[in-house]
Structures are given as C-alpha cells and as structure tokens.
C-alpha positions in Angstrom: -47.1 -227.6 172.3 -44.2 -227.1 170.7 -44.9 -223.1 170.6 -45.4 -223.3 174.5 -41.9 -224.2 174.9 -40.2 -221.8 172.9 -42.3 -218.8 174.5 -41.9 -219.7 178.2 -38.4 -218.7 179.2 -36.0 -221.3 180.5 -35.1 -221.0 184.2 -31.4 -220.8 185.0 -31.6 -223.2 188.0 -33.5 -226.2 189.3 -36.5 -225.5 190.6 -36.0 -228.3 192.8 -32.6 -226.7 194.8 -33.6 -223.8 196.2 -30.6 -221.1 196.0 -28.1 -220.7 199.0 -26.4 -218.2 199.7 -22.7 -218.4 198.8 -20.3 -219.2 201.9 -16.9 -218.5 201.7 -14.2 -220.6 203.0 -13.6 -218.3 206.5 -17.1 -218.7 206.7 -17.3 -222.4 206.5 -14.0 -223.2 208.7 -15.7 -220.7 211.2 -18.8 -223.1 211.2 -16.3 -226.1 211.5 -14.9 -224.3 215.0 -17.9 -223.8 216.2 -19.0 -226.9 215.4 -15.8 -228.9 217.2 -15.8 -226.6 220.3 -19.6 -228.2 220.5 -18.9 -231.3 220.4 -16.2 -230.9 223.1 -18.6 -229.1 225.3 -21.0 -231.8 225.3 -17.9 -234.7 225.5 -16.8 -232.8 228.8 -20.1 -232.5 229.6 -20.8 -236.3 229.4 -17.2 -237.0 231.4 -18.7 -235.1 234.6 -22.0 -237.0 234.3 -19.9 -240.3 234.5 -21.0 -242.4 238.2 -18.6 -241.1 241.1 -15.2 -243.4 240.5 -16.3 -244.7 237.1 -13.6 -244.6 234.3 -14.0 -243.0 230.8 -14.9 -245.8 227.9 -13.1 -246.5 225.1 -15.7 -244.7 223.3 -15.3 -241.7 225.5 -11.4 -242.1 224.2 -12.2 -242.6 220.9 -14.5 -239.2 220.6 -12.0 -237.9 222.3 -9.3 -238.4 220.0 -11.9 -238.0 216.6 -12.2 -234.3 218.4 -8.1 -233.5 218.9 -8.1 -234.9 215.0 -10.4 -232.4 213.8 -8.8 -229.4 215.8 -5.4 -230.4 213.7 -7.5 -230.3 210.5 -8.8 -227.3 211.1 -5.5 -225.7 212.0 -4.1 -227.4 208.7 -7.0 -226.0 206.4 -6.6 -222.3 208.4 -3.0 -222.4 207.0 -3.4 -222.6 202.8 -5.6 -219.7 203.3 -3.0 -217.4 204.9 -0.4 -218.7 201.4 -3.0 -216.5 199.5 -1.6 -213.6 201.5 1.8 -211.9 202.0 4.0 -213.4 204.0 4.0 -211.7 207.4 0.3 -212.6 207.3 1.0 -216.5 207.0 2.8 -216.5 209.4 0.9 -214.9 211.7 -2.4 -216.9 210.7 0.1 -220.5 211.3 0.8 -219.3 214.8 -2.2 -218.4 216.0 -3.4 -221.6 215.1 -1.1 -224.0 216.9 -1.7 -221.1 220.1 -4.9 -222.0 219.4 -4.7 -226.1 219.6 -1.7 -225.4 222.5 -4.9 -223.4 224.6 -7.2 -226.2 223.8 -4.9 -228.9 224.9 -4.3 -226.6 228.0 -7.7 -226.7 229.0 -8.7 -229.9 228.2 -5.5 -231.5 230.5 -6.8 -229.2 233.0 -10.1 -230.3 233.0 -9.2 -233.9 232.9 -7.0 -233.6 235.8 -9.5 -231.6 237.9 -12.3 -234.2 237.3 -9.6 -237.1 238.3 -8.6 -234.9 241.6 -12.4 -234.7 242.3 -12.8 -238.9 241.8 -10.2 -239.4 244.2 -11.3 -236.9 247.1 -14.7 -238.6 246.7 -13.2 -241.7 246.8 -10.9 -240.4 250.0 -13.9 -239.5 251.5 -15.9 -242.7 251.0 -13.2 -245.0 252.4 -12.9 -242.2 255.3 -17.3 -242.9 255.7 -16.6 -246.5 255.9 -13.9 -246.6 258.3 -15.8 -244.7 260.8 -19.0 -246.7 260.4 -17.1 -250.2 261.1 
C-alpha cells in the first residue's frame, strides 16, 4: 500500500474546492456596484409600493442609509487603486467617484421628492373627493 502512494502523483489542490477563476480587484468592486445599484433599485422599488399616504419605516431608513454607506465604501476602495498609478490618474479616478456618489444622491433626492409630491396630490385629491361627497 505503501507503493500505491508513492506511484500515484499528488494533486496540487483539493479535490474538494473546485478552481475559480482569479478575479481581480476592478473586477470584484465592479460586482460590488452592481450589486449596490441592485439593492437600491429594489429599495426604490419597495418605496413606490408603500399604501397611498403611508410613511417609510425605520427599516426602509435604515436600508436606506446601509446603501449610502456602502456607495462611500466603494468610492473609498476605488481610490487606493488609482495610488498604484501616476498621479494625474488618481486624481482623476478620486473625482469621478465622488461625481459618482454626488449623481446618486441627485437622483435619489429626486426620486424621494417626486414620490412625496405624488402622496400629497393624492392626498389633495382625496380631501377634494370627500368634500364634494358631504
């Protein structure tokens, strides 16, 4: 038995863990935006389904700032990797990552304020209905 183990050539990596491919770090933040623009999608997604005149949750406040937290981590991990390059390159890699959470920001106060405007003119229009009905 002993003979057996010698001959058979030893593998190089677990059978168990099959191999995957290597990522690199672009690729992995790249995965991370994706990921976070997502999960906003479906938060804003969930705001609009709320009942007519119905508030956001604590909950919905909390995602809401776990997603803006993630957005300024993954502007602060985008910025090391520009350091590996010349300078002019940093900085344009720094910028266009706070334009980048400024634009979010943009559209999610935008957003927000359109589905408050809509509550109210529903809620305009349903003291309107039961003024004329009484």
């Amino acid at each position: 038995m002993a003979e057996d183990d010698s001959d058979a050539p030893q593998p190089t990596t677990s059978p168990t863990k099959p191999k995957r491919p290597a990522l690199s770090r672009k690729g992995v933040v790249s995965q991370l935006w994706r990921a976070a623009k997502r999960q906003l999608d479906t938060h804003e997604e969930h705001l609009a389904d709320l009942p007519k005149g119905a508030a956001a949750s604590e909950a919905d406040a909390k995602a809401l700032a776990t997603l803006a937290r993630t957005v300024r981590e993954l502007v602060a991990i985008e910025e090391p990797q520009g350091g590996k390059r010349d300078k002019q390159t940093d900085d344009l890699s720094a910028t266009d990552g706070l334009r980048h959470v400024a634009q979010l920001r943009q559209d999610l106060a935008r957003r927000l304020e359109a589905l408050a405007a809509q509550d109210a003119g529903e809620a305009a229009q349903e003291v309107d209905a039961d003024g004329d009905g009484g």
